[in-house]
N, C-alpha and C positions, 0 to 999 in steps of 0.2 A: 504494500500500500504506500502511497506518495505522501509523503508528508505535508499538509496544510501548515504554509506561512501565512502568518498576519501579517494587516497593511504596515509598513515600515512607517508607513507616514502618523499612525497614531501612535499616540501613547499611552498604555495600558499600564496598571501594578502592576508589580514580580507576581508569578505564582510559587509558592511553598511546592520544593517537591518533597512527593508521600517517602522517600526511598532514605535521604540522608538532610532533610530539614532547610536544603539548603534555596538561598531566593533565587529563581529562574526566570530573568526575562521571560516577558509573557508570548514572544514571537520567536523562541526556541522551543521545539518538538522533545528536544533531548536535556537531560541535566547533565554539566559540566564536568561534573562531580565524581557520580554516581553513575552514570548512563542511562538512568531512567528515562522510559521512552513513556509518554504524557500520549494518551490515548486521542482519538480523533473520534468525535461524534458520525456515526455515520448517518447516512438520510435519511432510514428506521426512524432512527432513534429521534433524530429531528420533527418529523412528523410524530413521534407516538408523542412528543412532549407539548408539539400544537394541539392533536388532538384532546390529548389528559385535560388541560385547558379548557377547550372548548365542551367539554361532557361537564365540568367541575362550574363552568360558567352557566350551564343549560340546568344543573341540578341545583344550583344558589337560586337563582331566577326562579324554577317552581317550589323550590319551599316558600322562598318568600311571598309569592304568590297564593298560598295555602294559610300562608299564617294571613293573611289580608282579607 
């Protein structure tokens, strides 16, 4: 799999990595360090977190609806 860089042009925080605590620029895939390799959201995973969303916004709407 190819690694996803971030735009150089932003500026994001460091992220902690999980492997040895240390701050890793947030537009390196890998830590310096340690070699941990920082997972990439696949498009799954992107969609099921829109959709989780949109069920979670459909289920607040009709309670609140119920309790009205």
């Amino acid at each position: 799999m190819k690694p996803v860089r971030i735009d150089a042009d932003k500026t994001f925080p460091p992220r902690e990595c999980p492997g040895c605590a240390m701050e890793v620029p947030a537009n390196n895939n890998r830590c310096p360090i340690c070699g941990y390799d920082f997972p990439n959201p696949s498009p799954r995973q992107k969609h099921m977190k829109f959709w989780g969303a949109v069920i979670m916004l459909v289920l607040f709407i009709f309670v609140m609806l119920r309790l009205f």
